[in-house]
C-alpha positions as CSV (number, residue, x, y, z in Angstrom):
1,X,-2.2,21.7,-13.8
2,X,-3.5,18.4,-12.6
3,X,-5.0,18.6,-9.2
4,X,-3.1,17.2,-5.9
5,X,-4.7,13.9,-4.8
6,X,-4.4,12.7,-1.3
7,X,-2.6,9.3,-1.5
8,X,-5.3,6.7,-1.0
9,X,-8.6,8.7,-1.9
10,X,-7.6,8.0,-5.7
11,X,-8.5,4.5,-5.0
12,X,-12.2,4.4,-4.5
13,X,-12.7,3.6,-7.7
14,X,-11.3,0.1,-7.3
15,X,-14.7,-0.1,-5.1
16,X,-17.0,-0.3,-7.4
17,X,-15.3,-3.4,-8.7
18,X,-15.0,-5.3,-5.6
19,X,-18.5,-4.7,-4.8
20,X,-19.6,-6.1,-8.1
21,X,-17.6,-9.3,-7.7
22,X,-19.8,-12.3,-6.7
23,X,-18.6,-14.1,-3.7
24,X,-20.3,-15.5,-0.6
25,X,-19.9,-13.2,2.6
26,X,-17.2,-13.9,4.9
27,X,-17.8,-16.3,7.3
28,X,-17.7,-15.5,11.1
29,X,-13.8,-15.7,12.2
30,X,-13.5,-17.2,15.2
31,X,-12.1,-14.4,17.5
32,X,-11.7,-13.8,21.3
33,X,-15.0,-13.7,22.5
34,X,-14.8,-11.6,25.8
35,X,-12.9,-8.4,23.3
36,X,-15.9,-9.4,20.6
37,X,-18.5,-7.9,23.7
38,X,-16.0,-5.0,24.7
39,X,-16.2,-4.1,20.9
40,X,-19.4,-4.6,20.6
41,X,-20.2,-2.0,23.1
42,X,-18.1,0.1,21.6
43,X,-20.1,0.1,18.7
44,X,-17.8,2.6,16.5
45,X,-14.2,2.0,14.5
46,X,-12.5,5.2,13.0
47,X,-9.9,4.3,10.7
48,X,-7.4,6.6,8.6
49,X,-5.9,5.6,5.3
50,X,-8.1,2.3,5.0
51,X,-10.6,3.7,2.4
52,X,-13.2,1.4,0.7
53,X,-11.5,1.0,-2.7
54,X,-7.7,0.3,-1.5
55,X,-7.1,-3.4,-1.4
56,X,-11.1,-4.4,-0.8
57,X,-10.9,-2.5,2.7
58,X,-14.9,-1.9,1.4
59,X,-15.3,-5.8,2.8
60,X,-13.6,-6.1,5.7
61,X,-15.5,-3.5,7.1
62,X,-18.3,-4.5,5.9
63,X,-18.1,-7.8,7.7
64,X,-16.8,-5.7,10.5
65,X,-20.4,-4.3,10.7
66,X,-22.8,-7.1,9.7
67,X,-21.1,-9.7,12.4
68,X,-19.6,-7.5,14.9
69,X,-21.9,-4.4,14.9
70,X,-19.4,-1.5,14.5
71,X,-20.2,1.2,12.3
72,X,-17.3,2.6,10.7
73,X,-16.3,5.9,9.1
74,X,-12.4,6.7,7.5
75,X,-10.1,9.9,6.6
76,X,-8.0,9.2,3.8
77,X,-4.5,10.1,4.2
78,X,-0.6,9.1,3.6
79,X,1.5,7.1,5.8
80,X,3.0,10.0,7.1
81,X,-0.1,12.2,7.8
82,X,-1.4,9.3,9.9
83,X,1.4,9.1,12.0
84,X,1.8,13.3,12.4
85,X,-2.4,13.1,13.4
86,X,-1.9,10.8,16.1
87,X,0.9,12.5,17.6
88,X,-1.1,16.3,17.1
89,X,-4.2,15.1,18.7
90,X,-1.8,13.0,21.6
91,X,-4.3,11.7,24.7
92,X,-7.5,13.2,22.5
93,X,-7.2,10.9,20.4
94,X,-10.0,10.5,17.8
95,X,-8.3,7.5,15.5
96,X,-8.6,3.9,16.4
97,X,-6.3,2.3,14.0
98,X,-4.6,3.1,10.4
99,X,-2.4,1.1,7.7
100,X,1.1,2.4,6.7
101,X,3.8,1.7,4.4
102,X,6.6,-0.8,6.2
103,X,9.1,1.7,6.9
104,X,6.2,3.7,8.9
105,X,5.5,0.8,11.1
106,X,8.8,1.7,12.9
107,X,8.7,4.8,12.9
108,X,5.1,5.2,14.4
109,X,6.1,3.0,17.5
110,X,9.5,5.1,17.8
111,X,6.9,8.2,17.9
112,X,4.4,6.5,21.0
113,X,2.0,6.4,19.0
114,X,0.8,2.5,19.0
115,X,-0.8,0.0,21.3
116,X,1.1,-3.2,20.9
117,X,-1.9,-6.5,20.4
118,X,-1.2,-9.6,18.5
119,X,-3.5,-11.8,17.5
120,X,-4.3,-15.2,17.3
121,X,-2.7,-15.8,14.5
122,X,0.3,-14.3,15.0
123,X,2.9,-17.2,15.2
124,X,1.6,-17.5,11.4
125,X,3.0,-13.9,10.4
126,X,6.9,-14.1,8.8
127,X,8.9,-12.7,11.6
128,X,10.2,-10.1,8.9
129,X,6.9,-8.8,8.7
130,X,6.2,-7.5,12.1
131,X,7.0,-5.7,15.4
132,X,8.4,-8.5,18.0
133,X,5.9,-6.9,20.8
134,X,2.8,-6.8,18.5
135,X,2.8,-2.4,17.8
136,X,2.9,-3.4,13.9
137,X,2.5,-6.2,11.5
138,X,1.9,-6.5,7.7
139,X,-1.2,-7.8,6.5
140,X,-0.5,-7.9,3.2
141,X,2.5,-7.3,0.6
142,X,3.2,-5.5,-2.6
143,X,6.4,-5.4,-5.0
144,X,6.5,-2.5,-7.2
145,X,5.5,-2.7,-10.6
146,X,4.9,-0.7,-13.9
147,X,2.2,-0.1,-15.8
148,X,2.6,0.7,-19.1
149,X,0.3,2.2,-21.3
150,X,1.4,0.1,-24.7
151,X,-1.2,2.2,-26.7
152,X,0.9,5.3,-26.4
153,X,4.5,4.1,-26.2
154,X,4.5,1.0,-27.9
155,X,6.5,-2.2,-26.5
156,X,6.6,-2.0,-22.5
157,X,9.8,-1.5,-21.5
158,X,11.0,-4.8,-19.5
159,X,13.4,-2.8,-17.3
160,X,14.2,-0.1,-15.4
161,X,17.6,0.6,-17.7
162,X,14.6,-0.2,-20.4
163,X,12.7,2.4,-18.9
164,X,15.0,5.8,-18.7
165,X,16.7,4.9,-21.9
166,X,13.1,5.5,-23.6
167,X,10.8,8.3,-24.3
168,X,8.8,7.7,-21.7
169,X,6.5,10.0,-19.4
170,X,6.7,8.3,-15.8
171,X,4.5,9.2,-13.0
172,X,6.4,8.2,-9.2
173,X,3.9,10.2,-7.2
174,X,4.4,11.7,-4.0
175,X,8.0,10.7,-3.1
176,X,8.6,11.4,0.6
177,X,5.2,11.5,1.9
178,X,3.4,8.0,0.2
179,X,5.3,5.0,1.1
180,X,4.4,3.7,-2.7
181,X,5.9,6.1,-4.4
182,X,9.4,6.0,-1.9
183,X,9.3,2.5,-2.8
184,X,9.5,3.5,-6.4
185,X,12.7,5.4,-5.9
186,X,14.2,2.4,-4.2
187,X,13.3,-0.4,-6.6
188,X,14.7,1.6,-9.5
189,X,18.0,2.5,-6.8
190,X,18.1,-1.7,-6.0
191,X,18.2,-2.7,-9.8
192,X,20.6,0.3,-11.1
193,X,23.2,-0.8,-8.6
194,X,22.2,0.8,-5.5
195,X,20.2,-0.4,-2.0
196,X,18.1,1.4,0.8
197,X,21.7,3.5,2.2
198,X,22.4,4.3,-1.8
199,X,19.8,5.4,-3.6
200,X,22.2,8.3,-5.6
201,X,21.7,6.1,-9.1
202,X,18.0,6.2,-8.5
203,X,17.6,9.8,-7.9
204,X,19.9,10.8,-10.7
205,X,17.7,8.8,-13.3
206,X,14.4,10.6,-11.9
207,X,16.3,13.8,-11.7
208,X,17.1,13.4,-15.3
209,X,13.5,12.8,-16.2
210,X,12.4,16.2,-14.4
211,X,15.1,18.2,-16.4
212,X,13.3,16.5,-19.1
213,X,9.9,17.6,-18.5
214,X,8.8,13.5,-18.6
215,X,8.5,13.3,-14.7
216,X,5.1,13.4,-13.2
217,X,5.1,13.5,-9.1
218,X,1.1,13.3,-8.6
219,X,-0.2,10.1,-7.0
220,X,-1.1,7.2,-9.8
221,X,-4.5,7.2,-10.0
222,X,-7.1,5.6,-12.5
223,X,-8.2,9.1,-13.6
224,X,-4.8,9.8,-14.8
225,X,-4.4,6.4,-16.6
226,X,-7.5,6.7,-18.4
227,X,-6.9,10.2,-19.4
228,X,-3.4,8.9,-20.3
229,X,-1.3,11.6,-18.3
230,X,1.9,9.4,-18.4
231,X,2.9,6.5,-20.1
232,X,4.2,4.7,-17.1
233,X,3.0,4.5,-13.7
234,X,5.0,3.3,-10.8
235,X,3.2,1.3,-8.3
236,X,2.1,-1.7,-6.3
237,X,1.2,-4.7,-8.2
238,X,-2.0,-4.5,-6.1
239,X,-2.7,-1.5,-6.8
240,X,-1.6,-1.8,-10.6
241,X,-4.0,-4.7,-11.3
242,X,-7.1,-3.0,-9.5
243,X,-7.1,0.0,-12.0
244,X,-6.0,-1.7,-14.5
245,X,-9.8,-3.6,-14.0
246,X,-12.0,-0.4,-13.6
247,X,-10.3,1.0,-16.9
248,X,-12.6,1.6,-20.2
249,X,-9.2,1.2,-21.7
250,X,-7.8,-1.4,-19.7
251,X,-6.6,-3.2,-23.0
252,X,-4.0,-0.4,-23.0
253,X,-2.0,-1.1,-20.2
254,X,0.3,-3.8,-19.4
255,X,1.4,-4.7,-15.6
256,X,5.0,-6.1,-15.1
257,X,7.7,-6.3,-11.9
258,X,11.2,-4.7,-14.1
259,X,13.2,-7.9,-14.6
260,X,16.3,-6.1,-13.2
261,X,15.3,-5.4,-10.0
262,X,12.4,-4.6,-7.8
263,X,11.4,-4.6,-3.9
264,X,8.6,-6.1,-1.9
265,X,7.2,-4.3,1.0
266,X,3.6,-4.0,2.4
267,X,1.3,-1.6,4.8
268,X,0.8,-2.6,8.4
269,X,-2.2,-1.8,10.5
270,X,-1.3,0.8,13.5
271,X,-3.4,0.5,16.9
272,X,-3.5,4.3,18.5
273,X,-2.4,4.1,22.0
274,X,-5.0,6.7,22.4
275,X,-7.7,5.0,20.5
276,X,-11.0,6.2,21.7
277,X,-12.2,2.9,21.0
278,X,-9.6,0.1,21.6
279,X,-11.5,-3.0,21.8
280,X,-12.9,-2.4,18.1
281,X,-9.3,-1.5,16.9
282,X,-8.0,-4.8,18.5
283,X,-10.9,-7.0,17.1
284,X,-10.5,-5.5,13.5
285,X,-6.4,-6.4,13.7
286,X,-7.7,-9.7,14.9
287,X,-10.4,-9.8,11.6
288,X,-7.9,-8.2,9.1
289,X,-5.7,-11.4,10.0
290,X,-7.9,-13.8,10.0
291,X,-8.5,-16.0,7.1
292,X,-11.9,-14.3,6.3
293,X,-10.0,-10.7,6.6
294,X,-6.9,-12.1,4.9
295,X,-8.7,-13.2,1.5
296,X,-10.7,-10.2,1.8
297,X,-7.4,-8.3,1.1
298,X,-6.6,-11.2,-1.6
299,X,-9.7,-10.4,-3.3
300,X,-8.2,-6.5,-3.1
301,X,-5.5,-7.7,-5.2
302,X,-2.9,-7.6,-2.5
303,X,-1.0,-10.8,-1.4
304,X,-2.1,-11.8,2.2
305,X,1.2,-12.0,4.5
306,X,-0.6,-15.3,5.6
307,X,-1.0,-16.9,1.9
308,X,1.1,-20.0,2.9
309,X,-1.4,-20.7,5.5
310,X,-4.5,-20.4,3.2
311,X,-6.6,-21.8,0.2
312,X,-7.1,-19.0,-2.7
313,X,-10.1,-19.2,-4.4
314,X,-9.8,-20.0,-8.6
315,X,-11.1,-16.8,-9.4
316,X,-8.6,-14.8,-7.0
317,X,-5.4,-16.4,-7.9
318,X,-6.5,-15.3,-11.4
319,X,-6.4,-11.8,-10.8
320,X,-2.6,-11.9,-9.6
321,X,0.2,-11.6,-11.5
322,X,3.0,-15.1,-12.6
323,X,5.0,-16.2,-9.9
324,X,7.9,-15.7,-12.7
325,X,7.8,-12.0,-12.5
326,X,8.7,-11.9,-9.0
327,X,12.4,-13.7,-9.6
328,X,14.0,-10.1,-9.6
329,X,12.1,-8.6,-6.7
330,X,13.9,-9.3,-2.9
331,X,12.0,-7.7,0.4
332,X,12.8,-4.9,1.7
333,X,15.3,-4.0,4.7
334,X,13.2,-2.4,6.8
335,X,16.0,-1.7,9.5
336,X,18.3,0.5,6.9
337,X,14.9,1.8,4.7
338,X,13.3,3.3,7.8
339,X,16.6,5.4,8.3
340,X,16.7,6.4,4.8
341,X,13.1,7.1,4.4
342,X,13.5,10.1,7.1
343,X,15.3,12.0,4.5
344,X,14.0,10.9,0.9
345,X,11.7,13.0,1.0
346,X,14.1,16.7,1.4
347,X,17.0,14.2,-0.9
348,X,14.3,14.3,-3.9
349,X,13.0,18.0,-3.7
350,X,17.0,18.7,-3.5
351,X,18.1,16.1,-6.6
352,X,15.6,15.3,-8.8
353,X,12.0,18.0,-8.3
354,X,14.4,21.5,-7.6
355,X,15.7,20.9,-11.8
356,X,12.3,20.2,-12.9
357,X,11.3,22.0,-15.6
């Protein structure tokens, strides 16, 4: 039985990479001088679910360090786990900030659990794309893709109708607790007829897959692609192209956004209200959306949520995928998936893992 993997540790792979692609340092961003001493004094950022290897986090606090002076140290962990560690350890607090999937971004505020701060670049953030008081914002999107390992099941399937009418083994990860993998269930719900309030035609198509013994619920991993434990992974595009690159066998696997239907979300940086350091969580929101910070994340293979407002580099807007593939994918609706994401979680042990085989 495969071992469970915490939902962002699987990533540090991707770090390796990054590191070992040339570019010049970032340059120092032009942030608020008077928090830049408060920080500094500080000294110390604790982060949760922001390890090195997910979207080139490696960088930013690298440069977080080397111009700002804060030494930094993270705990890996899901959306969810972030949120339930703030509220455990309440006015004890030993986390300064943390990244979670959209529909957590809500949810942590409705918990009093984050410090509201906006940047100085806020006015350039989609209004979809964040808290109207400053307690979340995303710094960067995805839209759920597969990756299909073509070596073992021959021609990727194009679709999601393409997809459960084959043979294939899918791996949706952690549904419930990792904000990919509930993301997942609704971009197959979206293009088999349903939305964020009806994800029934979703949860019957993965239900059928566990009756089948072709569903696998562990986190997507590069690990599990290499050792070819599914034939389809379900995932960020970000995250998609970043293993895809640290593969030995990377000529296997194809990445594409279903042409029937698929949903863009993205993770949002959480301040702790009880931060034990809140100058240094402030001036790392201010970093993480600044342009040095933003095509850090670019450069992680995730799509800055200020990419109108910059200038990619050749070599980054290589890495991403065809403008064309995103025609089917529409952002999610954060009001209505935030209510339904409460539940997925006991709806897919119920419909879908409880007739696994």
């Amino acid at each position: 039985m495969l071992r469970h993997l915490p939902t962002r540790r699987r990533f540090l792979a991707t770090g390796a990479l990054l590191a070992a692609t040339p570019y010049a340092p970032a340059a120092r961003a032009e942030l608020p001088a008077a928090l830049v001493s408060a920080a500094r004094a500080e000294g110390r950022i604790v982060s949760v679910g922001m390890p090195d290897g997910w979207a080139n986090w490696k960088q930013t606090w690298a440069d977080l360090a080397r111009l700002y002076g804060l030494a930094h140290v993270d705990t890996d962990m899901s959306s969810a786990e972030e949120i339930a560690k703030m509220i455990a350890e309440g006015s004890h607090g030993t986390v300064d900030i943390g990244d979670v999937g959209f529909e957590f971004g809500a949810l942590a505020r409705a918990r009093g659990v984050t410090a509201a701060y906006k940047p100085a670049t806020w006015a350039q953030v989609p209004d979809w794309a964040k808290d109207p008081d400053g307690h979340w914002a995303l710094g960067y999107t995805g839209t759920i893709a597969l990756v299909v390992n073509t070596r073992r099941l021959g021609p990727a399937p194009r679709s999601w109708h393409e997809l459960f009418a084959s043979r294939a083994r899918v791996d949706i990860g952690e549904v419930g607790r990792a904000a990919q993998a509930n993301a997942g269930v609704l971009a197959a719900a979206v293009a088999l007829g349903g939305d964020e309030q009806r994800l029934d035609p979703a949860l019957a198509a993965f239900g059928a897959l566990a009756r089948a013994g072709r569903l696998l619920s562990v986190n997507p991993s590069p690990v599990l692609m290499e050792r070819g434990e599914a034939d389809v992974f379900v995932m960020w595009d970000f995250n998609a192209l970043a293993y895809r690159d640290t593969l030995p066998n990377k000529a296997d696997y194809a990445v594409l956004i279903p042409v029937d239907g698929s949903v863009t979300s993205g993770y949002t940086s959480i301040l702790n209200v009880h931060a034990p350091h809140p100058n240094a969580a402030r001036l790392a929101r201010e970093y993480i959306f600044s342009d040095a910070g933003q095509l850090n994340l670019a450069r992680g293979y995730a799509r800055p949520v200020r990419v109108d407002h910059l200038t990619l580099p050749a070599d980054v807007r290589a890495r991403l995928l065809e403008a064309a593939q995103y025609r089917a994918a529409r952002p999610v609706r954060v009001a209505a998936w935030t209510e339904a994401a409460r539940s997925l979680g006991a709806r897919w042990q119920d419909r879908v893992l409880a007739g696994a085989r």
